[in-house]
C-alpha positions in Angstrom: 136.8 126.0 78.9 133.5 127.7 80.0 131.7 124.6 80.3 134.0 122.6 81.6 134.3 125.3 84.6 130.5 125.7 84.8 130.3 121.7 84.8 133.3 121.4 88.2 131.3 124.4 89.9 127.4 123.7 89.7 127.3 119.9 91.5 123.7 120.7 91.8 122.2 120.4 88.8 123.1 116.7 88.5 120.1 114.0 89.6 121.0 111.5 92.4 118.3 108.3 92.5 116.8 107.5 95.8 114.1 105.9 96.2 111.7 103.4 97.6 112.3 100.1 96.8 111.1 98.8 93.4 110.3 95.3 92.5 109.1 95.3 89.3 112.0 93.2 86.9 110.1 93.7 83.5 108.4 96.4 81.1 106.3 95.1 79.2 106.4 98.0 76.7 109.7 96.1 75.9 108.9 92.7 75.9 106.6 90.9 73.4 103.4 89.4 75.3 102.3 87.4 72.5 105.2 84.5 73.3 104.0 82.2 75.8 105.5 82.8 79.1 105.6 79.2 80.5 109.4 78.8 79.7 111.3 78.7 82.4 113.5 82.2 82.5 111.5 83.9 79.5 112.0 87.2 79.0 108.6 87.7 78.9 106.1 90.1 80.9 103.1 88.1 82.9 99.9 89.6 83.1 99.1 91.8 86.1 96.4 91.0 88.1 93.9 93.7 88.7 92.0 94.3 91.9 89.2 95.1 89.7 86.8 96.2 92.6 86.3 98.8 95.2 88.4 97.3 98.5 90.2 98.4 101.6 92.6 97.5 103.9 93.3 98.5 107.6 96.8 99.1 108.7 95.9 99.4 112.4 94.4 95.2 112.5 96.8 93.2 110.5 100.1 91.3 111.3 103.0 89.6 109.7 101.0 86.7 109.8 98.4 87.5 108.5 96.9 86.3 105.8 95.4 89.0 104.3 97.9 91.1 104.6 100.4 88.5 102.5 97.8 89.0 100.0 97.9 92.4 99.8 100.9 93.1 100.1 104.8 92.6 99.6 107.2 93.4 101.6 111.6 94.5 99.8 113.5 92.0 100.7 115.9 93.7 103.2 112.4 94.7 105.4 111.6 90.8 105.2 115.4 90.0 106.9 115.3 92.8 109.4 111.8 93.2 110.2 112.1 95.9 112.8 111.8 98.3 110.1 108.5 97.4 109.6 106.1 97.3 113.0 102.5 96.0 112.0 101.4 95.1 115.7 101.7 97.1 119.0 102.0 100.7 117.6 99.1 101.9 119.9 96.6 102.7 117.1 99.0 104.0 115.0 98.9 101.3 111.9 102.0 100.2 110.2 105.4 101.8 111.4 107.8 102.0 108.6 111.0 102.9 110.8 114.5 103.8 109.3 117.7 104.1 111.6 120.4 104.1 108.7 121.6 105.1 105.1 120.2 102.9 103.1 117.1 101.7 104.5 114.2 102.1 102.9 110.9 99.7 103.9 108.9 99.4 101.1 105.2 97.8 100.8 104.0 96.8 97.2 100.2 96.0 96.3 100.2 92.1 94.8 97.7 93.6 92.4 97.4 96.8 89.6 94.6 99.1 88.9 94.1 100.9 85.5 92.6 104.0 86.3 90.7 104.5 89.9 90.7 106.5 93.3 93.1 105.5 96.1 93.1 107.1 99.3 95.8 107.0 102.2 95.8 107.6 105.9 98.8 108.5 106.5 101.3 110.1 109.5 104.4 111.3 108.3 108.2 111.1 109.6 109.8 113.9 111.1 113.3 114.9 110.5 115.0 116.2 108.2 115.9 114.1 105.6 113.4 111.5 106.0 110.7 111.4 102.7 107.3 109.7 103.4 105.7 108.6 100.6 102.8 106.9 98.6 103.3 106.0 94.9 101.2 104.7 92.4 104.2 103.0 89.7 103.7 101.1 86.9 105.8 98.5 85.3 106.7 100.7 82.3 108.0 103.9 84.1 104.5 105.6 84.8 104.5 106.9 88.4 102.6 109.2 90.5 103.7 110.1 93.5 102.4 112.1 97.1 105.8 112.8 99.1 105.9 114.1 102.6 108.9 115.9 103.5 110.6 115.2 107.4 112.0 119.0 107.3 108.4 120.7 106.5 105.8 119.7 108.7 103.3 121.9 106.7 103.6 120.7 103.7 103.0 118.2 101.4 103.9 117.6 97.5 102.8 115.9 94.8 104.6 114.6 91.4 104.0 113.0 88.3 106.4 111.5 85.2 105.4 109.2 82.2 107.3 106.0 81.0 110.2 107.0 83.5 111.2 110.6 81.9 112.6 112.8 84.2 110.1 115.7 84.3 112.5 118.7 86.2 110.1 121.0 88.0 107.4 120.3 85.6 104.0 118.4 87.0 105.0 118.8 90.9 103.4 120.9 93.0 104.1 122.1 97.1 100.2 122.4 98.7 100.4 123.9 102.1 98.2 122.5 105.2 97.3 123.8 107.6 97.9 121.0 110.6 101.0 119.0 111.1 102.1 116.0 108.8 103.8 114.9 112.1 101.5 115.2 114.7 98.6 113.8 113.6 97.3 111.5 110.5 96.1 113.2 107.0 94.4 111.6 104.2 96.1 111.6 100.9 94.3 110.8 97.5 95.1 110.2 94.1 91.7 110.0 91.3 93.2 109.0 88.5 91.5 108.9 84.9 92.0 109.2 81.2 90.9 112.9 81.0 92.0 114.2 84.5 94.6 113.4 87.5 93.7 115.0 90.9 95.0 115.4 93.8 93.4 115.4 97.5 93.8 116.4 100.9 91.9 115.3 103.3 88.6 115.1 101.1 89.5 118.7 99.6 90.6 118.4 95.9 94.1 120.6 96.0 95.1 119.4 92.1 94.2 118.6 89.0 95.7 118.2 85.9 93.9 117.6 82.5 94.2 115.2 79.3 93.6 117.4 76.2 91.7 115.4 73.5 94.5 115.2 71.1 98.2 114.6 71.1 98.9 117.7 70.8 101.5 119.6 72.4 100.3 123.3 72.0 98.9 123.5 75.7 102.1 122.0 77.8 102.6 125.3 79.1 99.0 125.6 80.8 99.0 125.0 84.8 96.4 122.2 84.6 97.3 120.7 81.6 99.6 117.2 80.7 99.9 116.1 77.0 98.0 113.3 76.3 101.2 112.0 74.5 102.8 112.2 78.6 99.5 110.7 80.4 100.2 108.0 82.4 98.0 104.6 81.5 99.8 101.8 82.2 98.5 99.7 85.3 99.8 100.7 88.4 101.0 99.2 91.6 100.8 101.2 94.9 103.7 101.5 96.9 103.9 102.6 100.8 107.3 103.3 102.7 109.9 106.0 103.6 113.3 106.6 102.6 116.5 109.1 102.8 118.7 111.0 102.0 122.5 110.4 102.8 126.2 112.0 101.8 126.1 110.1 98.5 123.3 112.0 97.6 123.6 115.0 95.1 123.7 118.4 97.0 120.7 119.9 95.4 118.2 116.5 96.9 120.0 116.9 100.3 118.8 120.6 99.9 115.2 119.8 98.6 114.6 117.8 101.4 116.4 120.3 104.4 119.4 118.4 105.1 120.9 114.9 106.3 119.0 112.7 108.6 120.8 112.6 112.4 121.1 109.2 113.5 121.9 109.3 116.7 119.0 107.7 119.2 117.1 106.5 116.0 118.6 102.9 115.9 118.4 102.6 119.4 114.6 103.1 119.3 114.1 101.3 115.9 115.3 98.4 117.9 113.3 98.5 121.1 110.1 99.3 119.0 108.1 96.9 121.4 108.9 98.7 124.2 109.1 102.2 123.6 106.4 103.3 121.4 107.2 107.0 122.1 110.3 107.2 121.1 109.6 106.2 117.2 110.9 109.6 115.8 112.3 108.0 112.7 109.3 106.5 111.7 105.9 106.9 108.8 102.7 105.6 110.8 100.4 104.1 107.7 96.6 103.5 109.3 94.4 102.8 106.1 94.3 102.4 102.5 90.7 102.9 100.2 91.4 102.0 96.7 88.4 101.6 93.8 90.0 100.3 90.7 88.0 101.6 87.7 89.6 98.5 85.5 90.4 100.1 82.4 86.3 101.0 81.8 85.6 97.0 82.7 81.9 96.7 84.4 81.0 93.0 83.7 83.3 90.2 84.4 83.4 86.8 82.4 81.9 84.2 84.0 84.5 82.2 83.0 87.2 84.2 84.7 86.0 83.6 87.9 85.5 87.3 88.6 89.5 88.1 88.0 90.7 90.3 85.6 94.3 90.8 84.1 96.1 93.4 83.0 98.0 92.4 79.7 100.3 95.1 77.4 103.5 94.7 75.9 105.6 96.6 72.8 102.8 97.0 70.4 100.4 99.3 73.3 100.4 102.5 71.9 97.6 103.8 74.8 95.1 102.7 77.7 93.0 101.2 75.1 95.3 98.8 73.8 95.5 97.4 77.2 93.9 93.6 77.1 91.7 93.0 80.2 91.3 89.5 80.7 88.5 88.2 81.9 86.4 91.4 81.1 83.2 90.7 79.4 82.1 94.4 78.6 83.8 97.5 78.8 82.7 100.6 78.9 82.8 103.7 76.1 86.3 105.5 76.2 85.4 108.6 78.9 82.6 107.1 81.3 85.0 107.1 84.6 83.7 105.3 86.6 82.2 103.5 84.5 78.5 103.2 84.4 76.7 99.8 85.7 76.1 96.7 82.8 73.2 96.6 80.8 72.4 93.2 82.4 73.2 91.4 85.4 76.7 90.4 85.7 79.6 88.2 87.2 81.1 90.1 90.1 84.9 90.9 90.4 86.5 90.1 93.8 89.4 92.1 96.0 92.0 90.2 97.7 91.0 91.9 100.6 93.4 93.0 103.5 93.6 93.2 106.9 90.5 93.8 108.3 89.6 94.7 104.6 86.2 95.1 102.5 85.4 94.8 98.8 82.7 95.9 96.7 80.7 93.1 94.3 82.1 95.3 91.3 84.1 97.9 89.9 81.8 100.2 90.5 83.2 103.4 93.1 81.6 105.2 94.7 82.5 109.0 94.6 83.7 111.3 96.9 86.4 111.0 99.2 86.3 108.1 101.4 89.0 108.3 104.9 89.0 107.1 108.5 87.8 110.6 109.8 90.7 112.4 109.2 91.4 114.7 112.3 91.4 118.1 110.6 90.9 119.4 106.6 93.4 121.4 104.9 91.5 124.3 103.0 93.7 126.3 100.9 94.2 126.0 97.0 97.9 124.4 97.6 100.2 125.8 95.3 102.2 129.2 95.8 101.3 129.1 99.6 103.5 129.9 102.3 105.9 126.7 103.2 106.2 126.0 107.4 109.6 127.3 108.5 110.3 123.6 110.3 113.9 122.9 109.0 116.7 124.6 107.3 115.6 124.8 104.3 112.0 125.4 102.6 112.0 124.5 99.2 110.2 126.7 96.9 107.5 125.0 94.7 108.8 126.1 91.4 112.0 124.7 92.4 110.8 120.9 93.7 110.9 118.8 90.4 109.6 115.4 89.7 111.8 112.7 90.0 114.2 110.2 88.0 113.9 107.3 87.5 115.8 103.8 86.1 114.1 101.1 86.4 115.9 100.2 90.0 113.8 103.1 91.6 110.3 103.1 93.0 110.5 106.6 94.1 113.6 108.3 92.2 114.4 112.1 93.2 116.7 113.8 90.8 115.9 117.7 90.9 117.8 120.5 89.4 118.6 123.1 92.5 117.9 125.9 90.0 116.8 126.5 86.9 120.4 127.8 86.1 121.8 124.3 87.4 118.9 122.9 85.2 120.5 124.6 82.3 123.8 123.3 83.4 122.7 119.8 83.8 122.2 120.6 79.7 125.0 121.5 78.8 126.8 118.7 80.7 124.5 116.0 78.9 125.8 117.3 75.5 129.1 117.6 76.5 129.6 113.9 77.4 
């Protein structure tokens, strides 16, 4: 009787999934690779092709129809019908305008290629409102994701969250990291350095996170600040998704809390609609400028000749870790822990970037370190986590409190958080009753 009036009373604790928009169809940690895939509707995972090289791309020079930019990237399809929810041309300087005017929306870009392991760097202005989420995800087909969302309601504030083979992770590896300048006002550069021994976070150019790999499988550190089981570390290869979504009344009461209420409509469609002439009025709307990204390739620094300077990234049931990971078209890889990986022995085939709009690439894998933006405007300098959240909205979340996300497998950006840990402990309960 208890738990049944605990489970009518605490709403809260269940997860709601919203998202970005995902457009992955297969994991190949459940498919078999070693089947040949040219059957028409096999159930099969293709390879993913890597970028495999140090590129760019520039939000503030590209077009629909542009070529580079079809390259890149891919667009959900509901952007691709109603295209006013993406503005790539006339936003004054301001790079790609991801606009939303409705529940439901949610423009998405998708990278046309993965990188295993590697630094990628985002110019980015956020949405205001509350509501609204702006966010930049690395996802892999499997469920591995890693995510920097930008809350509409919190114009100080930024957060970052992490979960392995799509497990819900409640208020585990996601932190709240103050700044000290507006999200809304003016661009910031967020970064994501990913490796096999350590995942950090950055704002613009000042490290604000990192977690660590422990050399084992072992569990006996889970509890430490820094630290992520290497049984939990993501190393599948990851896309990079750009976009913004919302909220709406569907959505559980504890993410319409976590991200300070329900968007207000009213005006929004209006100027989502007369985008081209009223660049001012774009309240509902993420401003991307530039992306940096340096794909470390799984430790690959020398290319097959053969290959054409492509590599692929091919897994499937049997990969029990990064190192399992078949790179096609790599000739020589480098020991387990150099990151980045050190230059050839000998001269070597070059791998190629798609490029982008107004985009460069490097003649190989090899990054370059250090934090590379488009002269971010100002640089955040506090530690990040604990600080004192803005008091823009109704609502502040507290750190401890803002839990990484849900997923299954329709979600690019899922956001199922507990309100509480009571709720959380709820939420329990309710899973064993059912």
């Amino acid at each position: 009787m208890l738990l049944r009036f605990l489970l009518l009373f605490t709403p809260l604790a269940l997860p709601i999934l919203a998202s970005l928009k995902n457009l992955s169809n297969c994991d190949p940690l459940k498919k078999d690779a070693r089947k040949q895939t040219p059957i028409p509707n096999s159930t099969n995972c293709p390879p993913d092709p890597a970028f495999a090289t140090e590129t760019s791309f520039d939000f503030t020079r590209t077009s629909w129809d542009d070529d580079q930019f079809t390259s890149f990237w891919t667009a959900d399809s509901s952007t691709i019908k109603d295209k006013r929810q993406l503005a790539l041309d006339n936003t004054e300087g301001k790079g790609a305008a991801f606009i939303v005017w409705q529940d439901g929306q949610a423009p998405t870009l998708t990278s046309t290629k993965y990188l295993l392991f590697g630094k990628v760097s985002v110019q980015a202005q956020a949405a205001k409102g509350p509501g609204l989420i702006t966010a930049i995800v690395l996802k892999s087909d499997s469920g591995d994701e890693i995510d920097w969302e930008l809350l509409g309601a919190y114009e100080n504030q930024a957060q970052t969250n992490y979960f392995y083979d799509g497990q819900p992770l409640f208020n585990t590896y996601n932190t709240t990291h103050h700044l000290d300048t507006s999200s809304f006002s003016q661009p910031h550069t967020y970064a994501i350095e990913w490796t096999p021994a350590s995942l950090t976070f950055s704002i613009d150019g000042v490290v604000r996170k990192t977690w660590h790999n422990p050399s084992d499988d072992s569990d006996s550190d889970s509890d430490s600040d820094s630290v992520i089981p290497a049984s939990k570390w993501p190393q599948t290869p990851m896309q990079i998704k750009l976009g913004i979504w919302s909220v709406s009344n569907a959505s559980d009461p504890g993410t319409i809390s976590w991200a300070g209420g329900l968007p207000d409509w009213s005006g929004a469609a209006a100027a989502a609609a007369a985008h081209a002439a009223d660049k001012d009025d774009l309240s509902y709307a993420a401003h991307f400028l530039s992306l940096q990204l340096q794909d470390y390739a799984g430790g690959c620094n020398e290319t097959d000749s053969g290959s054409g300077g492509g590599i692929e990234y091919l897994y499937d049931e049997r990969t029990t870790g990064w190192q399992d990971i078949d790179l096609k078209g790599c000739a020589n890889r480098a020991a387990p822990g150099e990151y980045p990986p050190p230059p050839p022995p000998a001269s070597s085939s070059s791998a190629t970037s798609s490029g982008g709009g107004s985009s460069s690439s490097s003649s190989s894998p090899q990054p370059t370190q250090g934090e590379q933006s488009a002269s971010p405007t100002n640089t955040a300098t506090d530690s990040g986590k604990g600080q004192e959240p803005s008091e823009t909205g109704n609502q502040n979340p507290d750190p401890s409190e803002t839990g990484s996300s849900d997923d299954s497998g329709n979600a690019a950006l899922p956001s199922g958080r507990p309100s509480s840990p009571l709720g959380a402990v709820v939420f329990l309960l309710w899973l064993l009753a059912v």
